[in-house]
C-alpha positions in Angstrom: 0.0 0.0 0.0 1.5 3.5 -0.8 -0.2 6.9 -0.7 0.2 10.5 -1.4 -1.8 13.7 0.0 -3.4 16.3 -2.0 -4.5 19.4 -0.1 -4.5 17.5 2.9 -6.8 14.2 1.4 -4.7 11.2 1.2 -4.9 9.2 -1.4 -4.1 5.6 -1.3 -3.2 2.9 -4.1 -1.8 -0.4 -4.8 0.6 -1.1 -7.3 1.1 -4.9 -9.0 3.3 -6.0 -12.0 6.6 -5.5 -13.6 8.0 -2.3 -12.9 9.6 -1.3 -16.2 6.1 -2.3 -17.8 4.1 0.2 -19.7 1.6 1.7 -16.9 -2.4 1.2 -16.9 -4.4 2.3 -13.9 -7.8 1.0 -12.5 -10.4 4.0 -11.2 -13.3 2.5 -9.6 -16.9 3.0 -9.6 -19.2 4.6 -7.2 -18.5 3.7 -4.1 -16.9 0.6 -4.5 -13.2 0.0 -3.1 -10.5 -1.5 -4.9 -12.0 -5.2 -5.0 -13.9 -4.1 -7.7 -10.9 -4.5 -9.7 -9.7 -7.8 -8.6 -11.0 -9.7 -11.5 -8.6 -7.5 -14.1 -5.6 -6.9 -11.8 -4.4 -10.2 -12.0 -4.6 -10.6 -15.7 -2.9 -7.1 -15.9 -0.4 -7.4 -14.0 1.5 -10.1 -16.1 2.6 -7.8 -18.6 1.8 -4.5 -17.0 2.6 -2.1 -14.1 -0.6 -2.0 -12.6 -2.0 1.1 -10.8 -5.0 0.7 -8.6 -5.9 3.6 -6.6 -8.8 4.6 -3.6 -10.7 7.1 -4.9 -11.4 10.2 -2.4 -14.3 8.9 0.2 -13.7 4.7 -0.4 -11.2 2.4 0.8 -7.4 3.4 2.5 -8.3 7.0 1.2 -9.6 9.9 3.3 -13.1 10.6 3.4 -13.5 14.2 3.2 -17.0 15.7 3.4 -18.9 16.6 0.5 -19.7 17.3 -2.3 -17.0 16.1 -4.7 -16.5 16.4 -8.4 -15.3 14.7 -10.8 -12.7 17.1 -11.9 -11.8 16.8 -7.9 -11.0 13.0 -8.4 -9.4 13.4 -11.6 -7.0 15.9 -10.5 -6.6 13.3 -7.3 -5.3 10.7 -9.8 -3.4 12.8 -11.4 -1.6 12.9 -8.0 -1.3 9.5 -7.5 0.4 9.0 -10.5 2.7 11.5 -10.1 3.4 10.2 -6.8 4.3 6.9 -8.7 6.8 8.7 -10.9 4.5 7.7 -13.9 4.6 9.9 -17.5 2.0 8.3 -19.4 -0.2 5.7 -18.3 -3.1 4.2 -19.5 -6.3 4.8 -18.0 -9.1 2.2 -16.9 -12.4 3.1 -15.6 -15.7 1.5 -15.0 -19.0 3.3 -14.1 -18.3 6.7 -12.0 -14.2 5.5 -12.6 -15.5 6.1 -16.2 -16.4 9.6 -16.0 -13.3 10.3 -13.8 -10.9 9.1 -16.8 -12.6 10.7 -19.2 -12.1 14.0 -17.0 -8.9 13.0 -16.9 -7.7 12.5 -20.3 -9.5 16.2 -20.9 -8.0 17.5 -18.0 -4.0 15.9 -17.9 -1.6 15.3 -20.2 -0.7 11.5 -19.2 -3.5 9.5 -21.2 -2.2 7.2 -23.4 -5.6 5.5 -24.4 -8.7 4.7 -22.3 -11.1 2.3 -21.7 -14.6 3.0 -20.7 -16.6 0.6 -19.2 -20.4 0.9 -18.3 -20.1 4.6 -18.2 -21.3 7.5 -19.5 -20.9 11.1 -21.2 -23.3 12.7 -19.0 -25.4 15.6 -19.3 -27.8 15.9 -21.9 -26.2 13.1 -24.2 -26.7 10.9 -20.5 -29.4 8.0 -20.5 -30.1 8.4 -16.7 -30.1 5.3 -14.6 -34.1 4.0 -14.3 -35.7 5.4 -11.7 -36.9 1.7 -10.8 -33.1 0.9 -10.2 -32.3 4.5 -8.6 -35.2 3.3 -6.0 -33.9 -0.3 -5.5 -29.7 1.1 -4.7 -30.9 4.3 -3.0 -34.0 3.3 -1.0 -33.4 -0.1 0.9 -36.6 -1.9 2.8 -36.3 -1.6 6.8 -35.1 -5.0 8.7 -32.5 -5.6 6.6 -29.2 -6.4 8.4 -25.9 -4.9 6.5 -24.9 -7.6 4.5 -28.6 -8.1 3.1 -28.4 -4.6 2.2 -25.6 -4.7 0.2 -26.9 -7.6 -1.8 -30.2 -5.7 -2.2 -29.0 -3.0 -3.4 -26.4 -4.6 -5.9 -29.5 -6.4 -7.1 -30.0 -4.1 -10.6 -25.9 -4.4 -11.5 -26.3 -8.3 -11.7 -27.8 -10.7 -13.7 -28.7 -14.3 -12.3 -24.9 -15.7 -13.2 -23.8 -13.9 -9.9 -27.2 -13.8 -7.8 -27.0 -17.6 -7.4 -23.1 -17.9 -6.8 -23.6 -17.6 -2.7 -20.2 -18.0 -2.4 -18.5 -15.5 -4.5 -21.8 -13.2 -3.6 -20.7 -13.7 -0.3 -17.0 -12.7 -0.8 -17.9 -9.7 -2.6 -19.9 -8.5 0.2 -17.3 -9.2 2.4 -14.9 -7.1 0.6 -17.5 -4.8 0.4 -18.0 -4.2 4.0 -14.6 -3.8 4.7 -13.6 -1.2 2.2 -16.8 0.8 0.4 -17.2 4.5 0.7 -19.5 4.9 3.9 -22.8 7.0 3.6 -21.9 10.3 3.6 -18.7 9.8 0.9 -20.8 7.8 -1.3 -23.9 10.5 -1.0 -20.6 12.7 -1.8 -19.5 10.5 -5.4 -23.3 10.6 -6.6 -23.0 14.2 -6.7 -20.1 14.3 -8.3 -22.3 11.7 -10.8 -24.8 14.0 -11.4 -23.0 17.1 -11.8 -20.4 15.1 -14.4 -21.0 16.2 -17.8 -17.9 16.1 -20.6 -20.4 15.6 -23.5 -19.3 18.4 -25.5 -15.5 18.2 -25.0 -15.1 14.1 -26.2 -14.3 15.6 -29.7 -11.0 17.4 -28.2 -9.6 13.7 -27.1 -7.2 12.4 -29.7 -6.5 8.9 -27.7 -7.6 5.6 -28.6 -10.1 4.5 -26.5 -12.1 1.3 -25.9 -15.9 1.4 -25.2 -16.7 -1.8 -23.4 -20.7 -2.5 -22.3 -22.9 -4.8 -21.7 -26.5 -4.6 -23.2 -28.3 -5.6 -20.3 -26.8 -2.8 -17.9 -29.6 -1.2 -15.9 -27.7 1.2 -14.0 -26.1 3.0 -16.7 -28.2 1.5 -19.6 -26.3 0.6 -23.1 -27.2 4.1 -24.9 -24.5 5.5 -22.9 -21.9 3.9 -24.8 -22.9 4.6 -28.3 -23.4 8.4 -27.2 -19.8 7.8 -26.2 -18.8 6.2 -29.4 -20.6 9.1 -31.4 -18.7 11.9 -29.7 -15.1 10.1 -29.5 -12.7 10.7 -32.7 -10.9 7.4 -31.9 -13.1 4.9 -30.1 -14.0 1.6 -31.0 -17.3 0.5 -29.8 -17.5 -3.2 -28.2 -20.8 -4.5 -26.8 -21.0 -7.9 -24.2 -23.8 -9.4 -25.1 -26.4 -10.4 -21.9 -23.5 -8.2 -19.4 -25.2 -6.4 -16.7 -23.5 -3.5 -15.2 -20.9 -5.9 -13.3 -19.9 -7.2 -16.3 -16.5 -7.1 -15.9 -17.2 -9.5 -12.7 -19.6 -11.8 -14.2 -17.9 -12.2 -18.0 -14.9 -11.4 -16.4 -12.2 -13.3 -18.8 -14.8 -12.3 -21.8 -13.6 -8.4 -20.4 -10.0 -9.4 -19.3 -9.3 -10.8 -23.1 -11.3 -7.8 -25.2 -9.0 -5.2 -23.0 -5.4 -7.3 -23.1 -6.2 -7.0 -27.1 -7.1 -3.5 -26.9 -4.3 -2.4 -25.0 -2.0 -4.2 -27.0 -3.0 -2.1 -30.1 
């Protein structure tokens, strides 16, 4: 575990993989702490220094109050890698990590391609999350003990593939309830989410960049990446068919190969 401290928030991140390796780094989603990643990192880190970072509010890293922004967590990664002595770098992100690299590579001058995974532009060019799953993550039933929450709420990001794998379910919350953003930080990230809109500045990215979704996401439903894809100069657009929002959990190798072959590009 290192860290560095940005304006008196530190910032904590994990690093894996040979170190005279061409650098990619993993930005999470809302919330979630650095498990998330824990189905790529491996397969990474074979060929590549791997960069896996808490952001602000989750995890090893402080938890300053609220609001954030997503320029706020981008110019936080933008720390970390500095802090790792790291020129270039390619950048990773699923769901709210999504927005934050896309902030990033608009924002820094270290990008050397991106992948975007179950994410979105936002703003107008945004399909918003259903309201049906808002409801179900944001609005849990009473008598529910923490670890039935979790599972609850993770309901709408999964398909039936990981609902009946008890143990793997059962890990995951685990990992969740050791190192997810509490309340108030998460209630912080989702208005950094909803305030997050880079829709008319995609066109200024000349990076290659990955668009990776599944078509049966209904958090951040599959209309997000082709407004994505539109707006990029450089993308290439590749859908999973059947993936949920965890995707990258649930077809993880599916993920692990499409991004080894993009990255290798």
């Amino acid at each position: 575990m290192e860290s560095v401290t940005r304006d008196g928030v530190t910032l904590a991140y994990e690093r894996d993989g040979p170190a005279d390796a061409e650098t990619v780094v993993l930005v999470e989603g809302l919330g979630y702490g650095r498990w998330m990643w824990n189905w790529q990192r491996d397969a990474l880190a074979d060929e590549y220094d791997v960069i896996v970072p808490d952001n602000r509010g989750t995890g090893d890293s402080d938890a300053p109050e609220g609001p954030y922004t997503i320029a706020e967590m981008a110019t936080d990664l933008d720390a970390v890698l500095e802090d790792a002595g790291v020129e270039r770098a390619h950048v990773v992100g699923a769901s709210m990590g999504g927005m934050i690299a896309q902030q990033y590579a608009l924002d820094f001058d270290r990008t050397v391609s991106l992948g975007l995974l179950c994410t979105s532009p936002g703003g107008d060019a945004a399909t918003p999350t259903p309201n049906e799953t808002q409801k179900r993550m944001f609005e849990v039933p009473e008598g529910l003990d923490d670890r039935e929450q979790i599972r609850y709420k993770m309901g709408p990001a999964m398909t039936e593939k990981l609902a009946a794998d008890d143990d793997l379910l059962a890990r995951i919350v685990d990992w969740r309830l050791d190192s997810d953003a509490p309340p108030a930080a998460r209630d912080a990230q989702a208005a950094a989410v909803a305030g997050f809109d880079a829709s008319d500045r995609l066109g200024e990215l000349d990076v290659r960049v990955l668009v990776l979704h599944g078509d049966d996401d209904r958090v951040l439903p599959v209309e997000n990446a082709r407004a994505l894809h539109d707006r990029l100069p450089e993308s290439e657009l590749d859908v999973v068919e059947g993936g949920p929002h965890l995707f990258f959990v649930e077809e993880s190798e599916d993920v692990n190969d499409r991004l080894l072959e993009f990255l290798h590009g």
